[in-house]
N, C-alpha and C positions, 0 to 999 in steps of 0.2 A: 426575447426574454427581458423583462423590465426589472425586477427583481428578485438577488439570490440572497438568502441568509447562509453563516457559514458558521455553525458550532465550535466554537472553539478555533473564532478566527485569529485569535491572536496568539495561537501556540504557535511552535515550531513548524510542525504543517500548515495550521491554517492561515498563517501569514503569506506563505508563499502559494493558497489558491488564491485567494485576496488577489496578489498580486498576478496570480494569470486571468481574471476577471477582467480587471480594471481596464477600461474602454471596451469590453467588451458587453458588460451587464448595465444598467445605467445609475442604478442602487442596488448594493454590495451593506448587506449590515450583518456586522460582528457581535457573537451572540454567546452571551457565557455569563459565567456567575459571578465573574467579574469585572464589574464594569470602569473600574480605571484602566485595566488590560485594553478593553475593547474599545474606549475612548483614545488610548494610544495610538490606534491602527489608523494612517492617514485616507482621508477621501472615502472615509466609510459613517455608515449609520450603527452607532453603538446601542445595545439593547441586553439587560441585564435578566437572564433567562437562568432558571434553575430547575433543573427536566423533574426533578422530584414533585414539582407544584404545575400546579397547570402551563401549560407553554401555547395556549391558541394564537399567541399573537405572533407567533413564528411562521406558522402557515396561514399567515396572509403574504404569498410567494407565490413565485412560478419553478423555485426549487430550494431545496434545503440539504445543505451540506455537514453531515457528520466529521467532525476531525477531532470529539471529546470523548468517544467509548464511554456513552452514558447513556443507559435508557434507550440505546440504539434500537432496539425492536418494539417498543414500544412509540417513538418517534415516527418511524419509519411506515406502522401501521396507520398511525394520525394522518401519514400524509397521502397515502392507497387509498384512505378512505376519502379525503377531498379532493383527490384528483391534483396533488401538487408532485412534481419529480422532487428523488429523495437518490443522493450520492451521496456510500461509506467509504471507509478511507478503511476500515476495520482490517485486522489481518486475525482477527478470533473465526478458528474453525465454528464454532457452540454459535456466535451471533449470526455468520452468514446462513449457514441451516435455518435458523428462524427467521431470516430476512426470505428466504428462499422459500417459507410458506406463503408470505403474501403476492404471490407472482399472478393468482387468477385474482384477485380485491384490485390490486393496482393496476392490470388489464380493464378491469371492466370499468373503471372511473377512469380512463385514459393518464394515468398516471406511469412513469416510466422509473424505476428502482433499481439502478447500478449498482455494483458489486465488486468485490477485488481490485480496486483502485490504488494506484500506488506502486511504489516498485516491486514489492514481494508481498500478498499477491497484487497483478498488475500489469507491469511490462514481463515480468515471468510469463503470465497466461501467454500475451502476445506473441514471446521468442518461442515459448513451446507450440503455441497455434500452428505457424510453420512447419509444424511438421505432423500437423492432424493427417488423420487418412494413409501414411503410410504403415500403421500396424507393427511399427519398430517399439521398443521403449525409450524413454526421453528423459535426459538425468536433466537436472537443474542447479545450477550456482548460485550463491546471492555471496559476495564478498562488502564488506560494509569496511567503512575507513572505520577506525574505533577512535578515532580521534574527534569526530565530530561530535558536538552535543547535542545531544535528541531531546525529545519531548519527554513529558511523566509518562504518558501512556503506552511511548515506545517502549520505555526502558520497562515501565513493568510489564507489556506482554513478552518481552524476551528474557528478562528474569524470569518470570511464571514460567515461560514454557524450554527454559534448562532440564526439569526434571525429564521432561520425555528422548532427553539424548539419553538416558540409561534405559527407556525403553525399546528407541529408535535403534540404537546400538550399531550404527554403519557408516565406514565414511570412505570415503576413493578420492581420486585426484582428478580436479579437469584443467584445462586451459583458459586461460584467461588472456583475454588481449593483453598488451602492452600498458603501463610497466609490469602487471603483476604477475604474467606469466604462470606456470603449473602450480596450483595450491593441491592440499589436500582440504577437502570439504566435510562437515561435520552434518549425519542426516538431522535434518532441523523440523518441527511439524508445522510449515506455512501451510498455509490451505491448499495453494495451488494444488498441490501432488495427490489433493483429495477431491477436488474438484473438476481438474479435465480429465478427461477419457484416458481409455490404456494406460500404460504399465508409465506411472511416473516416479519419482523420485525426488525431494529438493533439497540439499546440503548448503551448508551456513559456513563461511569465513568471514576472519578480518583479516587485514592488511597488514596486521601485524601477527609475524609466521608465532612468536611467542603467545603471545594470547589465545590466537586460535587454539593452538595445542593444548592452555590450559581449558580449554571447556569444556573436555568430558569431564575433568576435575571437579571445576566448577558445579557441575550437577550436581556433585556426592556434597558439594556444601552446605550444611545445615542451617548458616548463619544468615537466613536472609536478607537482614538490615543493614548487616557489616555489608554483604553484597551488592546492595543498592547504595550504598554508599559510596562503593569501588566504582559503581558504573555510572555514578553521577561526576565525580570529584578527579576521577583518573584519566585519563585521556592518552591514549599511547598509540599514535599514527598519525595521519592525515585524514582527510575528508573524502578521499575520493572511492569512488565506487564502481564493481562490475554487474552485472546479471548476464549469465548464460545459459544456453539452451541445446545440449548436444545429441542427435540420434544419428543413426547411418554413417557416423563417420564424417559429418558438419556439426556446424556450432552456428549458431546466432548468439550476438552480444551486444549490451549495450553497455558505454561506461560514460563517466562523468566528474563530476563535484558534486557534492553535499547532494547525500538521498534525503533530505527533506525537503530539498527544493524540486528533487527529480518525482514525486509521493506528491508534492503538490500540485507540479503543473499537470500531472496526469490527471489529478482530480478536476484543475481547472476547463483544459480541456473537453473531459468526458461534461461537464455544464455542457459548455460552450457547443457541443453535439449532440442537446437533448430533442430539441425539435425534431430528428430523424434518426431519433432511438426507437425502436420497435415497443410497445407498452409493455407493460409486464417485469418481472427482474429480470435483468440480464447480467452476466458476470462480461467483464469487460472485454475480452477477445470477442462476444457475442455484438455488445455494444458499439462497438469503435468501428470506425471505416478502415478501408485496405491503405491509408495512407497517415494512419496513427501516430507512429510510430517514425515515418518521416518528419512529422507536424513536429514530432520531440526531437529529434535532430536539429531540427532548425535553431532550437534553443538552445545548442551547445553545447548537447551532449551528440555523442558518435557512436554508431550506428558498427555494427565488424560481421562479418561471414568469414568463414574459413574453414582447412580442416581440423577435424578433432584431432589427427594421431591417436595416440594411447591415451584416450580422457579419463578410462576408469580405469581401475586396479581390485 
């Protein structure tokens, strides 16, 4: 691969694909609507792109990274149709559905269109993969440090998608490796638990037992601005993060530092693995080799199996 463009390389995730690229792609250019942002980003080619207006000069690439939740299915179909690989970062149920039309267009142009990128959905897919074929059901964790500061895009699709805990309405407790131990989980609408097979589930914590608890709250708040406000400006934890994956009485888990570093190297990586990606969309457990998921270990986050005990209630 000669060259990737990376939408919104210089946000919060896509600084840190950038940086799983680097030595790896040989031109890396950072592509947004702003371009002192993207002139910022070291060892890259800055390119001032605004998906409202024509963007052809993006797909002149050998792949194109979403990390701006803009125009993503419309992008995405530009790039099916030239036969250029196209990696989202998205965690929108509504966008993956319409990226997951163009899976015979981006076949037949030898183009390759990942999916679920990132830690929730992500490495979620992968910890639940593990336990495809058994016929069990499979809860899902995603515990997020609420201390860390996220993107715009983060924070609004987890604002936006508060209301659906009062439709969601469920929450149980699982295990979480060390420090964090038994949380209780709040059911959250990642895509994941819409998107693999069998009976899934995925629930939302943060590392802070106080906030978590306010977020059924949270939902019933009508004040969306105040809200966005609280989630930009407040910060009450750490950074550090779990994902796990529990059926039969095991768990798979992965934990870390800062999910916007763990969201990017995942994106980085699944690049770095397009050459022997099967054409067509694939969501990323589909995507990724049997040795994914070690590759992100190596980077310093850790890897857990164990047993569940009592994960649900």
């Amino acid at each position: 691969m000669r060259r990737a463009v990376v939408l919104g390389g210089y946000g919060a995730v896509g600084r840190e694909v950038v940086a799983g690229l680097r030595g790896h792609v040989p031109e890396i250019v950072v592509a947004g609507r702003d371009l002192a942002k993207a002139r910022a980003v070291p060892g890259t080619v800055p390119m001032r792109v605004d998906l409202r207006e024509p963007f052809d000069a993006i797909l002149d690439a050998d792949a194109v990274v979403m990390c701006a939740e803009r125009e993503n299915a419309r992008v995405a179909r530009a790039c099916a149709e030239r036969g250029v690989h196209y990696v989202d970062v998205t965690a929108s149920r509504e966008i993956l559905r319409r990226l997951e039309d163009l899976d015979g267009l981006a076949a037949a142009n030898g183009a390759s269109v990942v999916v679920s990128v990132g830690l929730a959905p992500g490495v979620t897919n992968l910890l639940a993969h593990r336990f495809a074929g058994t016929g069990r059901p499979v809860d899902i964790g995603v515990l997020l440090g609420s201390g860390e500061r996220h993107g715009p895009s983060a924070v609004a699709w987890t604002l936006g998608s508060l209301g659906a805990l009062r439709d969601l309405d469920e929450s149980w407790t699982m295990r979480f490796p060390p420090p964090f131990g038994t949380r209780r989980v709040h059911r959250f609408p990642f895509p994941d638990q819409y998107t693999l097979p069998g009976r899934v589930r995925t629930g939302l914590a943060l590392d802070s037992r106080a906030v978590t608890a306010l977020l059924p709250r949270a939902a019933r708040f009508r004040n969306a601005r105040l809200l966005r406000a609280a989630a930009e400006r407040v910060h009450v934890g750490g950074d550090g993060f779990a994902v796990a994956a529990a059926s039969g009485g095991r768990v798979a888990a992965l934990t870390g530092r800062r999910q916007s570093r763990a969201s990017g190297l995942v994106a980085a990586l699944a690049v770095r693995r397009l050459d022997g990606t099967p054409r067509g969309v694939r969501h990323l457990e589909a995507a990724a080799g049997p040795r994914f998921l070690d590759e992100l270990a190596e980077h310093g986050f850790e890897l857990h199996e164990y047993d569940a005990g009592d994960v649900t209630t």
